[in-house]
Backbone as CSV, one residue per row, in Angstrom:
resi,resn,N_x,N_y,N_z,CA_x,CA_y,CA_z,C_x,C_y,C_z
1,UNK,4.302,15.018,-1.736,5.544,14.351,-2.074,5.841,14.426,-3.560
2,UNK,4.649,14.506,-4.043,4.845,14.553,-5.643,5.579,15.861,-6.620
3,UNK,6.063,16.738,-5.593,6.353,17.855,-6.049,7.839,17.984,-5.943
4,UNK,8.049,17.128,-4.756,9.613,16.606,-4.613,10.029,15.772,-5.286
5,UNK,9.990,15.216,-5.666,10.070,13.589,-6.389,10.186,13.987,-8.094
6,UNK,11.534,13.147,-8.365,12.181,13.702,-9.807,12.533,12.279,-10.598
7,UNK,12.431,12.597,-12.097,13.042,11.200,-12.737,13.644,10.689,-12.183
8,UNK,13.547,8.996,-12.116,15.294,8.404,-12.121,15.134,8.103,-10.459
9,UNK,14.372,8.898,-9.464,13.754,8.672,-7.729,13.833,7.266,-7.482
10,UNK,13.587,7.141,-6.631,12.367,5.881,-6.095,12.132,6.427,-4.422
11,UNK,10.409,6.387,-4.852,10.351,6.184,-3.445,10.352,5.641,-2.457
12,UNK,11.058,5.561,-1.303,10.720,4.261,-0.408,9.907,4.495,0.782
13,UNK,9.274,3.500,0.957,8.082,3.460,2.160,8.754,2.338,3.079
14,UNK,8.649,2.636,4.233,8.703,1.418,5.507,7.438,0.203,5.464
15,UNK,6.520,0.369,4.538,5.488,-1.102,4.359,4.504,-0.700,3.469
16,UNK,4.146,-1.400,2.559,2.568,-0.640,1.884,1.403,-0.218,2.208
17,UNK,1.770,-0.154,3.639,-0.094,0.465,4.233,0.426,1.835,4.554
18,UNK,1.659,2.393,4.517,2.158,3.615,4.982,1.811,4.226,3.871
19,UNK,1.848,3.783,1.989,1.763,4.739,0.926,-0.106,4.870,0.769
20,UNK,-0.931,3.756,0.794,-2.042,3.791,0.327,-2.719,3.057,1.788
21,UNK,-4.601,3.348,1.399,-5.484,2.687,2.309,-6.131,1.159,1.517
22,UNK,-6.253,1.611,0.382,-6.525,0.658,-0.128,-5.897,-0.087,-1.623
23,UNK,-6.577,-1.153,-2.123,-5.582,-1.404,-3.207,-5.381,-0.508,-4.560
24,UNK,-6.712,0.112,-4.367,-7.210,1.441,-5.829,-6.260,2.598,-5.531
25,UNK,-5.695,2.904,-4.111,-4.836,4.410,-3.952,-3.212,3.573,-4.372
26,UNK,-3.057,2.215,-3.464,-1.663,1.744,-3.889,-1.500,1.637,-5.555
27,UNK,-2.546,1.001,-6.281,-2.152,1.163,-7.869,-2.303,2.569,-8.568
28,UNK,-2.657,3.165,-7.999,-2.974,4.606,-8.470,-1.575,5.751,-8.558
29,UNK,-1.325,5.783,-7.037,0.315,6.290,-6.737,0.654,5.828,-7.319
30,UNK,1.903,3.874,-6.955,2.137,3.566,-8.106,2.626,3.601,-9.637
31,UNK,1.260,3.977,-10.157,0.724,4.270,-11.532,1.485,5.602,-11.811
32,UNK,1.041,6.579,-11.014,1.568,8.130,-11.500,3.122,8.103,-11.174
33,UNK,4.028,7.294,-10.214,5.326,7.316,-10.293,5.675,6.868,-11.209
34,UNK,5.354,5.899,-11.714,5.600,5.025,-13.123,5.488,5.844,-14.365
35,UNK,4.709,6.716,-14.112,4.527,7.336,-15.216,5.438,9.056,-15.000
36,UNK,5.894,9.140,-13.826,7.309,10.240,-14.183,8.309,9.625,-13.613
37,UNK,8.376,8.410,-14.163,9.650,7.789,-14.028,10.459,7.142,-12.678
38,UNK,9.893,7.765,-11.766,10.040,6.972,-10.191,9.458,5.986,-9.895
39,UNK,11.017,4.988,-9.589,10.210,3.865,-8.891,9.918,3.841,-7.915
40,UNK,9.010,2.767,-7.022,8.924,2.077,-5.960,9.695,1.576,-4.865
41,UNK,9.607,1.434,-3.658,10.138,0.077,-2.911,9.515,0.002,-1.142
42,UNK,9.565,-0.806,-1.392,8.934,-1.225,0.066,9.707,-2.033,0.957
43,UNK,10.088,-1.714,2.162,11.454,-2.302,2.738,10.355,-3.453,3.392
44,UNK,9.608,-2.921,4.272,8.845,-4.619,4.622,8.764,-5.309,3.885
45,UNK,8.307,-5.247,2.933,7.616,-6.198,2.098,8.621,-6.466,0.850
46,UNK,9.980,-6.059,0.580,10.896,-5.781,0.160,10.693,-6.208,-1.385
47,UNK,10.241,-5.163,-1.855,9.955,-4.843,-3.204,9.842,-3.997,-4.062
48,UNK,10.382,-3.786,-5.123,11.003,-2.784,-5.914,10.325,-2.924,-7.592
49,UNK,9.772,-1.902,-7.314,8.844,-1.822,-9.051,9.770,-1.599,-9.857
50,UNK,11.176,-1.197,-9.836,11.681,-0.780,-11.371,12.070,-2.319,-11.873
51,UNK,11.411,-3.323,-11.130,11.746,-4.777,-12.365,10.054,-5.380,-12.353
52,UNK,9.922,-6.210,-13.718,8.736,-6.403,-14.145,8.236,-7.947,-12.676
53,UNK,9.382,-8.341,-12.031,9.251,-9.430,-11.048,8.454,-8.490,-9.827
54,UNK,8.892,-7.077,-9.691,8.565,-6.839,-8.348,7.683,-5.890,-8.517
55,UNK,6.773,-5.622,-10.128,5.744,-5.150,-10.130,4.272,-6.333,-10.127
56,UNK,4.869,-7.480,-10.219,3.979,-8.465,-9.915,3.860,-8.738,-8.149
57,UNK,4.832,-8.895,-7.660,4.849,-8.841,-6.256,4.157,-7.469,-5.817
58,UNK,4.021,-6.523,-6.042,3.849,-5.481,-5.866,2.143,-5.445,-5.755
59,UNK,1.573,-6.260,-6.741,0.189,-6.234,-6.780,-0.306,-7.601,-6.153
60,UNK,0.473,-8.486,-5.709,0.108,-9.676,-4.926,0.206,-8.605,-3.529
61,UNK,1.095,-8.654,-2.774,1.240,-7.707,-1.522,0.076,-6.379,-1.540
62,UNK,-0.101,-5.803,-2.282,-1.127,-4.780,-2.018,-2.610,-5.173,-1.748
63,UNK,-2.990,-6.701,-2.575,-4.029,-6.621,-2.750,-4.176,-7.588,-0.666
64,UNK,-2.789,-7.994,-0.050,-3.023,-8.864,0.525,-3.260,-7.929,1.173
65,UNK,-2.667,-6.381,1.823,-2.703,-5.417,2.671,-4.123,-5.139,2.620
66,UNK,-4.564,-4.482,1.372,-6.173,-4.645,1.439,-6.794,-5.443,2.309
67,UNK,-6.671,-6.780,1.841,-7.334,-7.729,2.676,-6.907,-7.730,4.427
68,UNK,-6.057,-7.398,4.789,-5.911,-7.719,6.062,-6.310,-6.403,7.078
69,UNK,-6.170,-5.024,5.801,-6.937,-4.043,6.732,-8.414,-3.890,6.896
70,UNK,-9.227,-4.575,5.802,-10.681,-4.669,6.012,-10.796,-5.637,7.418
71,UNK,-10.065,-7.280,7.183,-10.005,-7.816,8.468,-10.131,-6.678,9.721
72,UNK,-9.004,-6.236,9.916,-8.962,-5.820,11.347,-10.440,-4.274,11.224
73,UNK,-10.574,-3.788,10.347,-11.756,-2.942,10.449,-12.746,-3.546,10.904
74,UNK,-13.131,-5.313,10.417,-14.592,-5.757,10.887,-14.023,-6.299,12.118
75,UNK,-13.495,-6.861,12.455,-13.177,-7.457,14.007,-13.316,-5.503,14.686
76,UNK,-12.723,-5.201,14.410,-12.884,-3.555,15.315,-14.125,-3.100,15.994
77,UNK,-15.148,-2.916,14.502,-16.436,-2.699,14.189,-17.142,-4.261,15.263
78,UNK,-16.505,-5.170,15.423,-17.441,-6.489,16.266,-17.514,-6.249,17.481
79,UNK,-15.950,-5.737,17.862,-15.766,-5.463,19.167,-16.296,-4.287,19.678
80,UNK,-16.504,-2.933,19.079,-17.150,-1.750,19.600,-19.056,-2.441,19.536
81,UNK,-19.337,-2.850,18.580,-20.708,-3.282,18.936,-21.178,-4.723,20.074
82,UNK,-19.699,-5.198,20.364,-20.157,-6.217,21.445,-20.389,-5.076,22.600
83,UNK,-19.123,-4.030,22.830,-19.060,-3.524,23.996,-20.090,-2.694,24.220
84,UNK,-20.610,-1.964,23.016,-22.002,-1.656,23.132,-22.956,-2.242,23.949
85,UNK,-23.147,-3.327,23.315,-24.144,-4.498,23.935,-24.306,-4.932,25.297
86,UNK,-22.818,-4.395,25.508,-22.875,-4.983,26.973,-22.934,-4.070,28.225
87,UNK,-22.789,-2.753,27.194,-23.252,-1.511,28.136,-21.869,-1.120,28.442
């Protein structure tokens, strides 16, 4: 995408687990749009980095996505080793 993507852009994503897996790839992207000039936005989570309000939201929401995809990884990981267990 980065090869498409020009000053002055923004990219938009349908939620923040669609751009990154975790919170280090979401600040990372991010980071390198910011730095050729494309902003952000996230229609779920409806937030837009080209203001200093929705680059704070931006890192509250990512870090929560983090958190809720490790959640469902260990409940995942509980349930394949119950079903294990139970043959």
């Amino acid at each position: 995408m980065f090869e498409y993507i020009r000053p002055g852009d923004a990219l938009t994503v349908v939620s923040l687990d669609r751009l990154g897996r975790s919170l280090e790839d979401l600040i990372t992207i991010v980071g390198r749009l910011k730095r050729l000039g494309v902003g952000f936005q996230s229609l779920h989570e409806k937030l837009d980095t080209t203001t200093p309000g929705g680059i704070f939201v931006f890192h509250i929401f990512a870090a929560l996505a983090e958190f809720i995809r490790t959640i469902i990884v260990a409940n995942t990981n509980e349930g394949l080793a119950a079903a294990r267990a139970a043959g």
